[in-house]
C-alpha positions in Angstrom: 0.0 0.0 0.0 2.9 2.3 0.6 3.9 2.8 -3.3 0.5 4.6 -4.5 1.3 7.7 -2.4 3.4 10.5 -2.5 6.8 10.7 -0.9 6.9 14.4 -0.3 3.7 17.0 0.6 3.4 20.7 1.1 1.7 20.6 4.4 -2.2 22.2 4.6 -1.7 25.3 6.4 -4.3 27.6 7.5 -4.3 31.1 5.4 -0.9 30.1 3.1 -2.2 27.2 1.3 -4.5 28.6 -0.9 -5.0 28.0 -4.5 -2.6 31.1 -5.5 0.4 29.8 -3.5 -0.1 25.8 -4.7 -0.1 27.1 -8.5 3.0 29.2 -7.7 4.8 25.7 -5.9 3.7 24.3 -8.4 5.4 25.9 -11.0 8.6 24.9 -8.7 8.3 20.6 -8.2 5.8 18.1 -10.3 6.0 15.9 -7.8 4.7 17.1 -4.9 1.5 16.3 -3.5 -0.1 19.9 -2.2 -2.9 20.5 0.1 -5.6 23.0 0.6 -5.6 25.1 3.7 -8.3 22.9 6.2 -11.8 23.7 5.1 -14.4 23.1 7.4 -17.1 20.2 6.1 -20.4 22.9 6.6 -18.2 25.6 4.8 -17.9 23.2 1.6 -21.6 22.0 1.9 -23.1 25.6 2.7 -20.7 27.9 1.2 -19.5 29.6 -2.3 -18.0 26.6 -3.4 -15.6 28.0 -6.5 -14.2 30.1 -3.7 -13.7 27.6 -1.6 -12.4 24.9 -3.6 -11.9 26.2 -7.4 -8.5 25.3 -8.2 -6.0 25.3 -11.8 -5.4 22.3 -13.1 -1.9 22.3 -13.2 -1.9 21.9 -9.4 -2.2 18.2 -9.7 -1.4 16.6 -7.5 -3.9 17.9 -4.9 -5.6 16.9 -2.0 -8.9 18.2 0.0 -8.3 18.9 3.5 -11.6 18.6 5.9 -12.8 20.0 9.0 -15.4 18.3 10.9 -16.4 15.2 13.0 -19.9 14.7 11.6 -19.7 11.4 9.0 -22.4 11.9 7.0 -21.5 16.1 6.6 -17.7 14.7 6.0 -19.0 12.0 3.6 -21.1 15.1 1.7 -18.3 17.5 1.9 -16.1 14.6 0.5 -18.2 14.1 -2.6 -18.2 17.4 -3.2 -14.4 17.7 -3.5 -14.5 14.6 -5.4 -16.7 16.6 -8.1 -14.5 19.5 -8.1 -11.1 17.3 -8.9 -9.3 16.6 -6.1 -7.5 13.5 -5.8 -7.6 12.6 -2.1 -9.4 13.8 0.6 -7.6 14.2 4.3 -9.1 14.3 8.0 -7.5 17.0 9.6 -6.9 15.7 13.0 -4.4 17.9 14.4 -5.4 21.1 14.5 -5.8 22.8 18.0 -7.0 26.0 17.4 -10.0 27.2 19.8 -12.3 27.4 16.4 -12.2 23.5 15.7 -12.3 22.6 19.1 -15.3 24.4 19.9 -16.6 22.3 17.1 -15.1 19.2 18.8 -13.1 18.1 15.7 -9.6 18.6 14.6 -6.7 17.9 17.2 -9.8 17.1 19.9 -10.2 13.9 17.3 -7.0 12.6 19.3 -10.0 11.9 22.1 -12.2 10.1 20.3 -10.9 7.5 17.6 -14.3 5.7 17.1 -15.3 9.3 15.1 -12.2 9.6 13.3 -13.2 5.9 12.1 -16.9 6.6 11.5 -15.7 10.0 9.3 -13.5 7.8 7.3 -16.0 4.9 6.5 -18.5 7.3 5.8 -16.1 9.0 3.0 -14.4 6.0 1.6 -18.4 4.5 1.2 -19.2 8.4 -0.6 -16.1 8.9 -2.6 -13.5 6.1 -4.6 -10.6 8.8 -3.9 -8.0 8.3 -1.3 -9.3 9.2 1.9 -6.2 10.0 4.5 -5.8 10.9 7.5 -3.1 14.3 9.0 -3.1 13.9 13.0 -0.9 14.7 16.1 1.0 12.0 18.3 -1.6 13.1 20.6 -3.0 15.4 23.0 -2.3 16.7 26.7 -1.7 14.4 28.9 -1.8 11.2 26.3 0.2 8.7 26.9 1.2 9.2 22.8 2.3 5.4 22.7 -1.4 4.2 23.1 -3.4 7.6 21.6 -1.3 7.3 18.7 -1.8 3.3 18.3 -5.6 3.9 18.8 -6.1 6.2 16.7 -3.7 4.9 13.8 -6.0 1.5 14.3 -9.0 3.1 14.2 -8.2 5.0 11.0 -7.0 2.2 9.2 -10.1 -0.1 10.1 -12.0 2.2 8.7 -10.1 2.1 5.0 -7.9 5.1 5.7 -5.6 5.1 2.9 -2.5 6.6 4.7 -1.3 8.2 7.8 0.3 11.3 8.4 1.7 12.1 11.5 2.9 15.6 13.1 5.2 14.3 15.4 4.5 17.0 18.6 1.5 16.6 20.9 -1.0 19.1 20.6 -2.0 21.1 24.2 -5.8 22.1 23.8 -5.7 24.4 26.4 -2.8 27.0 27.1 -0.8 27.0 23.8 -1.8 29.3 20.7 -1.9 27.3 17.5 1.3 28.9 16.9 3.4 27.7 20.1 1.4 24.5 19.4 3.8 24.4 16.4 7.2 25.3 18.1 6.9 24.4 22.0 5.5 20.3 22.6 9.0 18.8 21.6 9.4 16.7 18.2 9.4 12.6 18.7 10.2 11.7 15.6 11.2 8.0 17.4 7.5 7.7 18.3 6.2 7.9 14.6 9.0 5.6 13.5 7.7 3.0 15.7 4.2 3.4 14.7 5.4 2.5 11.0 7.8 -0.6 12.4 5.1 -1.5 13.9 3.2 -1.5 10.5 5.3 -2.0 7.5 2.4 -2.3 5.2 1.0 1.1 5.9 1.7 4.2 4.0 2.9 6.6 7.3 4.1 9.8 6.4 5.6 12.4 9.0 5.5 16.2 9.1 6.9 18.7 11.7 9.9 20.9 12.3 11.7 19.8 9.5 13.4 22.5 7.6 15.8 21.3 4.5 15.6 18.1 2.0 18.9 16.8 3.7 16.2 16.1 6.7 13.4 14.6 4.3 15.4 12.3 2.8 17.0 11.1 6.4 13.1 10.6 7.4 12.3 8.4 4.4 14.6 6.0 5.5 12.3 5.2 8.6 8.9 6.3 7.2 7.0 6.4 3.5 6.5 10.1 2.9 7.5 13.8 4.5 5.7 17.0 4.7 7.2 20.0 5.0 5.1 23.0 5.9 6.6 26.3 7.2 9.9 25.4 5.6 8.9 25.1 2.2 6.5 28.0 2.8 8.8 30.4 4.1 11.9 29.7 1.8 9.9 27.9 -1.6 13.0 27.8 -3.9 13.8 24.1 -1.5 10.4 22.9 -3.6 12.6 22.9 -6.8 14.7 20.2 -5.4 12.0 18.1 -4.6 11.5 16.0 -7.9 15.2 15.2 -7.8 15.3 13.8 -4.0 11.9 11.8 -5.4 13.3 10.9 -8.5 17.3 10.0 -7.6 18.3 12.3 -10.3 20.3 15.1 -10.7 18.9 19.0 -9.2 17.4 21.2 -12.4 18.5 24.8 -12.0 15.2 26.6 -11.6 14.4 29.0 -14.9 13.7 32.3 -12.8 12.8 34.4 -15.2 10.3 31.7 -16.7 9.1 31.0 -13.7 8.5 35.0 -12.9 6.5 34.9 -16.2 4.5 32.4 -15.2 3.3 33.8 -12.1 2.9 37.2 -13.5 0.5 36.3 -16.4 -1.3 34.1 -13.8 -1.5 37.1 -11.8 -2.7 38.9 -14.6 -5.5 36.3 -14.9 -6.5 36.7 -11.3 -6.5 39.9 -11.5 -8.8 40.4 -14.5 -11.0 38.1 -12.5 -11.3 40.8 -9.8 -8.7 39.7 -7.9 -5.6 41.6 -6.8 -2.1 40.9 -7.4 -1.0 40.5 -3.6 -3.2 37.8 -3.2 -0.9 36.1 -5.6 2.3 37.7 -4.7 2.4 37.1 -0.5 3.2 33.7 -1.4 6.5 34.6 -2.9 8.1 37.2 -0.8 10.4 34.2 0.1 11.6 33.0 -3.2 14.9 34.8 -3.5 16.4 33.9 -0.2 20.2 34.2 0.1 20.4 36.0 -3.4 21.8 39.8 -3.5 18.8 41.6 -4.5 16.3 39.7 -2.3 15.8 42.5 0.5 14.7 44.5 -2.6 12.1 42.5 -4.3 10.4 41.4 -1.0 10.1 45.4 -0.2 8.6 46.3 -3.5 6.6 43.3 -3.4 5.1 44.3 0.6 5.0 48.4 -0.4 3.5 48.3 -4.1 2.0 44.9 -4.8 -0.8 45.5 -2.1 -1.8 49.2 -3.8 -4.9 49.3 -5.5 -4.9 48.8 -9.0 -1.3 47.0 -8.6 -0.5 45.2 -11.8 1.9 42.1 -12.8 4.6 44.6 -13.7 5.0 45.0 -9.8 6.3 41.3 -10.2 8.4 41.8 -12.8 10.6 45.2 -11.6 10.7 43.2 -8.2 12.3 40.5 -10.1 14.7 42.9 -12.1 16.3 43.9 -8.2 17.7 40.3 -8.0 21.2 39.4 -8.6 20.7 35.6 -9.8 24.5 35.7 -10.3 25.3 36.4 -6.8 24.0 34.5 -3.6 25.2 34.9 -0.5 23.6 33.2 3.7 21.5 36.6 4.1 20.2 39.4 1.7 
């Protein structure tokens, strides 16, 4: 079962992971499986769907993350994303902010592991996509060796497809989302045994991991690795992703292709009625370590949020950039 999934993800994060910033990784690895920012099940069912989950092809491959803790809203939702394209659909299980747990789903899932299994068997009987499943190693005061096994079991008795696993507790109560990130230490140990323990399940793991030296070390002990803020924050490290996949040799990335690209897709958006920040806040991190960098992320923060801002924004931004030279800082 481990072969039909991807090695590497772009981890769903909440306000980055939009369909703007997954065309512009895109442009960067083809191998890559990206996720949406976690939508909440009522949101898809109730809401402006295109918004919420109208997407350019070329983002293939890309998964659905849900909200919710409801099976037959889940299994809805799920069909729904089916209909629009996705190729998988993931349980979010993880998060802790006070918004999901006041709607008892999310990292509060940890709890329960009988819902987490009846949200699963209600998608995988709605939709034929992959249905997966993103959780924590557990929660509070969890001993993780048995929260994790439960809810691992539970998931896969339900037909979950894979596993991935944020190696850090989650604290419901006293920790922002953000410290939630950065404060419960890493036990990377404890998600390597789950996947000893069960060689035939696909078990990916995500957290605090920062550079593709580190991804590559993890695959050695598990199927797949996320990265989230790492790949967000610095997104040139995406263009060495099909290489680590593939075991061949790192393309140089085309910059001023890959510039173009963005700015006509900008121009797109913004013909739509969009504006070009909502496309270019994803890319303030592109250039790190290249002279010039400092630059283009200032005339990208001061001009590209201006009303009327166009794609030539972009481009002058890009013409600040010293490709030859590239130092540690710019």
């Amino acid at each position: 079962m481990t072969e039909n999934y991807s090695k590497f993800a772009v981890a769903p994060m909440i306000d980055w992971t939009d369909r703007h910033c997954r065309f512009f990784h895109r442009q960067l690895t083809g191998r890559a499986l990206l996720y949406t920012e976690m939508i909440v099940a009522d949101a898809v069912i109730h809401g402006d769907r295109e918004r919420l989950l109208g997407f350019d092809r070329s983002e293939h491959p890309v998964a659905l993350q849900l909200g919710g803790s409801d099976p037959e809203k889940l299994a809805e939702a799920a069909e729904i994303g089916a209909g629009f394209g996705y190729d998988e659909i993931n349980l979010n299980v993880g998060c802790p902010s006070d918004r999901v747990q006041s709607g008892t789903f999310g990292a509060c899932l940890m709890k329960t592991p009988d819902v987490v299994a009846a949200g699963v068997s209600a998608m995988k009987a709605r939709v034929s996509l992959p249905v997966t499943v993103k959780c924590r190693i557990g929660v509070d005061d969890q001993d993780t060796e048995i929260a994790l096994d439960a809810l691992a079991d539970a998931a896969w008795s339900a037909g979950a497809d894979a596993l991935w696993v944020h190696a850090r507790k989650a604290w419901l109560q006293g920790l922002s989302p953000r410290e939630n990130r950065e404060i419960p230490p890493l036990d990377y140990d404890r998600v390597y045994r789950l996947k000893q323990a069960n060689p035939d399940w696909f078990i990916g793991i995500n957290g605090g991991i920062v550079s593709l030296d580190e991804a590559a070390a993890h695959l050695a002990h598990v199927d797949g690795v996320m990265l989230g803020r790492a790949a967000y924050q610095n997104p040139a490290i995406l263009a060495d992703v099909d290489a680590l996949l593939e075991g061949g040799e790192r393309a140089p990335v085309d910059y001023a292709l890959l510039i173009e690209a963005m700015a006509a897709y900008a121009e797109r958006h913004i013909a739509s009625g969009g504006r070009l920040s909502h496309v270019t806040r994803h890319m303030i991190g592109l250039f790190h370590g290249f002279d010039g960098a400092r630059r283009y992320r200032q005339i990208l923060s001061s001009r590209a949020t201006k009303p009327g801002a166009g794609a030539e924004v972009l481009r002058e931004a890009f013409s600040a950039v010293d490709l030859g030279t590239r130092r540690d800082a710019a």
